[in-house]
C-alpha positions in Angstrom: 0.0 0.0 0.0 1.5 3.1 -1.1 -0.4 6.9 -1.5 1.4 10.1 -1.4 -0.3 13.5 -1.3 2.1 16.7 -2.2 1.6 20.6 -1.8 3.3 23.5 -2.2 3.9 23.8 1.6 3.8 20.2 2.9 5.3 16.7 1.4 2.5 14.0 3.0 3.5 10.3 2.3 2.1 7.3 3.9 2.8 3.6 3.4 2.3 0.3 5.3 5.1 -1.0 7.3 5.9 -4.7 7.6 4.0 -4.9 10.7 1.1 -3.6 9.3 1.2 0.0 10.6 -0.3 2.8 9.2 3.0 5.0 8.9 3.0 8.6 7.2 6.3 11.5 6.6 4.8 14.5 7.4 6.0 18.2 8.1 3.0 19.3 9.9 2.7 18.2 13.7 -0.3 15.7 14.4 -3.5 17.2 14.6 -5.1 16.1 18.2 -8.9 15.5 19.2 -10.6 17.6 21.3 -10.6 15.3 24.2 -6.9 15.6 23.9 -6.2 19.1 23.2 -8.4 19.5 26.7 -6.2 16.8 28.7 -3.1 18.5 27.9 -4.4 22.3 28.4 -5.5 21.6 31.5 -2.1 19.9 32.8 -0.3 23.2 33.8 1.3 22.0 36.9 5.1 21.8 36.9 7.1 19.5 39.2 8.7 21.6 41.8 11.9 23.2 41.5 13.6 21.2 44.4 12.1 17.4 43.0 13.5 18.5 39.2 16.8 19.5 40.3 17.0 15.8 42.1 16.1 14.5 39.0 18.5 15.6 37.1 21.3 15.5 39.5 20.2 11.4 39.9 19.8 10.7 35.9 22.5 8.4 35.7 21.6 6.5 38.5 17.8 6.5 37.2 19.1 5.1 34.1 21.2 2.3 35.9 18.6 1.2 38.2 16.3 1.2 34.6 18.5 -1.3 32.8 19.2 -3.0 36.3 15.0 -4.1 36.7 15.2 -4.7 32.8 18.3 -6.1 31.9 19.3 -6.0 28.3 14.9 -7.6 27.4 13.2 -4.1 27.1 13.8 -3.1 24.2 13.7 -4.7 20.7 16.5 -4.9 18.3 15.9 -1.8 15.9 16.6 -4.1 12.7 14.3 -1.4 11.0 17.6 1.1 11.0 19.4 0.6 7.9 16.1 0.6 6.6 14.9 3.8 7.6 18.3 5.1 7.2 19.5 4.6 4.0 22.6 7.2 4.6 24.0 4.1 6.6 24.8 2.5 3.1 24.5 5.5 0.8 27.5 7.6 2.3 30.0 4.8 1.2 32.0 6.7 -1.7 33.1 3.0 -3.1 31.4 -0.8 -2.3 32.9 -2.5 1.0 34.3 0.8 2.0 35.0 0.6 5.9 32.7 2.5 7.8 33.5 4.4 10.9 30.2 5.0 12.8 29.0 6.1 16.6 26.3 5.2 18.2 25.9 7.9 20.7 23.5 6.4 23.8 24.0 2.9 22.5 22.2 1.3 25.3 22.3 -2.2 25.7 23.2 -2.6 22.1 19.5 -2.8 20.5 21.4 -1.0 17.6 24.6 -1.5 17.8 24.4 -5.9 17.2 22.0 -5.5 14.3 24.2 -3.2 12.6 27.5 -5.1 13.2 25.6 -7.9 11.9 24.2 -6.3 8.9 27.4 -4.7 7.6 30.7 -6.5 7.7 32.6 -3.2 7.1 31.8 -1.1 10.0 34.2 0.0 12.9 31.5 1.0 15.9 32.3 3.5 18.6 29.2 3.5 21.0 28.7 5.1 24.4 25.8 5.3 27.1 25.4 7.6 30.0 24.7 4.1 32.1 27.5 2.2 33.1 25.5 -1.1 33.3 24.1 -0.7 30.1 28.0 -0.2 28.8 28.7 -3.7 30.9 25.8 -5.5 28.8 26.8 -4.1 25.7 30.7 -5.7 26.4 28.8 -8.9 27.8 27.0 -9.8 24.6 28.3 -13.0 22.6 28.5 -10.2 19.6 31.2 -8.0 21.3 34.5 -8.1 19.8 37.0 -5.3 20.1 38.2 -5.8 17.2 35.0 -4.7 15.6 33.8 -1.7 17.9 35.3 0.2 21.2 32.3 1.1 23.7 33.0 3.3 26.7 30.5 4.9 29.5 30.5 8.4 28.5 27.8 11.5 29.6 27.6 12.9 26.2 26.5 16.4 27.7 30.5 17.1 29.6 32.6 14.4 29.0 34.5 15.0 25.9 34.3 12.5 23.2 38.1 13.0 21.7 39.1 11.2 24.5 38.2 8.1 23.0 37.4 8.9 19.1 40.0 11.1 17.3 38.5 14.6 15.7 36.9 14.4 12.3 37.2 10.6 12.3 33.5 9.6 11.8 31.4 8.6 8.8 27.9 8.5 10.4 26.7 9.4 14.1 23.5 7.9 15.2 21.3 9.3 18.0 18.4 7.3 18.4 15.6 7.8 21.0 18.4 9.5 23.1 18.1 13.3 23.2 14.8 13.3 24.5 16.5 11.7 28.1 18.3 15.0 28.4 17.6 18.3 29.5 16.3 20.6 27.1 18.7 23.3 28.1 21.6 20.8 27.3 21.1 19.5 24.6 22.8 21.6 22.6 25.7 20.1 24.6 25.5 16.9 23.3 25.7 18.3 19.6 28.6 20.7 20.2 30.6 17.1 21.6 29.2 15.1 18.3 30.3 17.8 16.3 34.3 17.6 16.6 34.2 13.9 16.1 31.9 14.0 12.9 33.8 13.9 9.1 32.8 17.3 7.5 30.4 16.6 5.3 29.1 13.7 7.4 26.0 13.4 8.8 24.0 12.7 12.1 21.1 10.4 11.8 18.4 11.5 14.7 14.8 9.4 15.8 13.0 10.0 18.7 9.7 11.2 20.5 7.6 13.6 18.4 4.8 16.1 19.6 2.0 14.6 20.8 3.2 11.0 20.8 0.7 8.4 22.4 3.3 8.0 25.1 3.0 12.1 25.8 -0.1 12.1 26.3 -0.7 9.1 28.5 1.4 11.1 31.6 -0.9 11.7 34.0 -1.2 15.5 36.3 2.0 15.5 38.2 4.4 14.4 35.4 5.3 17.9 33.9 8.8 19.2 33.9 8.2 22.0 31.9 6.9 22.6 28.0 6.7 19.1 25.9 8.8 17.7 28.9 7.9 15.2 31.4 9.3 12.1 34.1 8.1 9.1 34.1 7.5 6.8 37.0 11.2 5.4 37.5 12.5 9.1 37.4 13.5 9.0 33.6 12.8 11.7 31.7 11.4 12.6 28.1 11.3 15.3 25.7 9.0 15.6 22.6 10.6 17.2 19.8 9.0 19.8 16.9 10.0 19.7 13.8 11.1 23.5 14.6 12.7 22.8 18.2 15.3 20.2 16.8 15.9 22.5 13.6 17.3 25.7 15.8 19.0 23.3 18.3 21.5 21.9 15.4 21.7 25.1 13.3 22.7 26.9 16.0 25.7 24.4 16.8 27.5 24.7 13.3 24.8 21.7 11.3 23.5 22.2 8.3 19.9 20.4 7.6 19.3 17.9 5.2 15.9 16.0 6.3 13.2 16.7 8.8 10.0 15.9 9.2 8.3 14.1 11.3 6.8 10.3 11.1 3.0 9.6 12.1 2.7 5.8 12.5 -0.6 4.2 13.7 -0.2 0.7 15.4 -3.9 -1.3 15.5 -4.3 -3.9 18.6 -7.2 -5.8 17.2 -8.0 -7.8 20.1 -8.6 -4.7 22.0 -9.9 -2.7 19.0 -7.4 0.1 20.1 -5.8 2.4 17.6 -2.7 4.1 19.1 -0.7 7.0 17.4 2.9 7.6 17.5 4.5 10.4 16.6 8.4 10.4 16.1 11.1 13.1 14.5 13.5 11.6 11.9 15.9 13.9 10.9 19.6 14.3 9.3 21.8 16.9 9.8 25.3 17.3 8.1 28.7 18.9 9.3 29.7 21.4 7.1 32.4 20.9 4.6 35.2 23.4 6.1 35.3 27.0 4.3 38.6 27.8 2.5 
């Protein structure tokens, strides 16, 4: 199933995925019922001042205590990556050239393994704010130095040419990872990413769009401030606009290449429930330098 709707303003296209969800590219933000718009107008109270600062001054060890309960079973393998991101094979300038890629919040390797699988010719660096999660990742039967380096890294002050040389890498990846941090740093995280990118390389980006289903199922209480919230275990997450994530990398040196955001609709039919998600999927590209 394929349609696709242009306009002047606004490229529409939806498809079917291979699960059988509804999925459509989309630079408009999701339009939400009135029910919903309501819900979210009326949730105006912020967490207080004192509780946010704990947060963030606990997020690692929210994040350890996360893959602690879960292990390395919560998430799926993202085999759907080289898929959605065809830059992962495009940017080769000849066949079986090595590829030098990082996977910045790697996790327990949900991405990483698939893609070491997938392509013979990649060298992975990958690094996670959690130190467990870095421990799983070196546990797995997959692991092999000689095929990627994986260090505990928070990508927001610990700097990254401590363990990946300047201008060395083809592709950065940061998936569902951004939206953990901060909003006010962010901008952090790119300005590391930055020095360790090739110039004209890019950074492939997913993660929580506005008005995702999970956004809106927070209940009163939950709000850290605008599009920002914590979730019971004290993990936090950001939903991204299309405009939000466009200023953050301009203003850090990146020039954009794709963004727009992906409306998918998963169906349970046993329950008869229709849930939307709403993610960003974007590429941004390191200048080549000026002479």
């Amino acid at each position: 199933m394929f349609q696709e709707k242009a306009s002047a303003n606004c490229l529409n296209i939806t498809t079917s995925t291979e699960d059988g969800a509804l999925q459509k590219k989309t630079h408009s933000a999701r339009i939400l019922s009135p029910e919903e718009a309501e819900r979210l107008a009326k949730d105006r109270v912020l967490v207080s001042e004192f509780k946010q600062l704990k947060l963030e001054k606990e997020a690692q060890k929210n994040w350890d205590l996360f893959y602690k309960r879960n292990s390395t079973n919560f998430f799926k393998d993202r085999h759907w990556t080289t898929r959605e991101f065809q830059e992962l094979k495009a940017c080769r300038e000849f066949a079986d050239q090595k590829l030098t890629i990082l996977e910045a919040g790697c996790g327990v390797g949900n991405c990483l393994f698939p893609l070491l699988e997938e392509d013979l010719n990649i060298f992975a660096y990958a690094c996670d704010f959690s130190p467990r999660a870095v421990e799983y990742v070196k546990k797995n039967a997959l692991y092999s130095t000689e095929r990627c380096k994986v260090f505990q890294c928070d990508l927001t002050k610990d700097d990254l040419l401590e363990n990946i040389p300047p201008d060395s890498v083809d592709v950065v990846t940061l998936i569902f990872v951004l939206s953990a941090i901060h909003p006010d740093k962010m901008h952090l995280v790119l300005k590391n990413i930055y020095k360790v990118l090739k110039p004209g390389k890019c950074v492939l980006f997913r993660d929580y769009g506005l008005y995702d289903h999970a956004m809106l199922r927070f209940k009163s209480g939950s709000k850290l401030g605008e599009n920002f919230y914590v979730r019971q275990d004290g993990t936090r997450s950001y939903f991204f606009t299309e405009e939000f994530l466009s200023q953050l990398f301009k203003a850090e040196g990146y020039e954009q290449v794709v963004n727009e955001y992906v409306q998918r609709e998963t169906v349970n039919r046993k329950e008869d429930l229709r849930v939307p998600r709403v993610f960003l999927q974007s590429k941004f590209q390191k200048p080549f330098s000026k002479t």
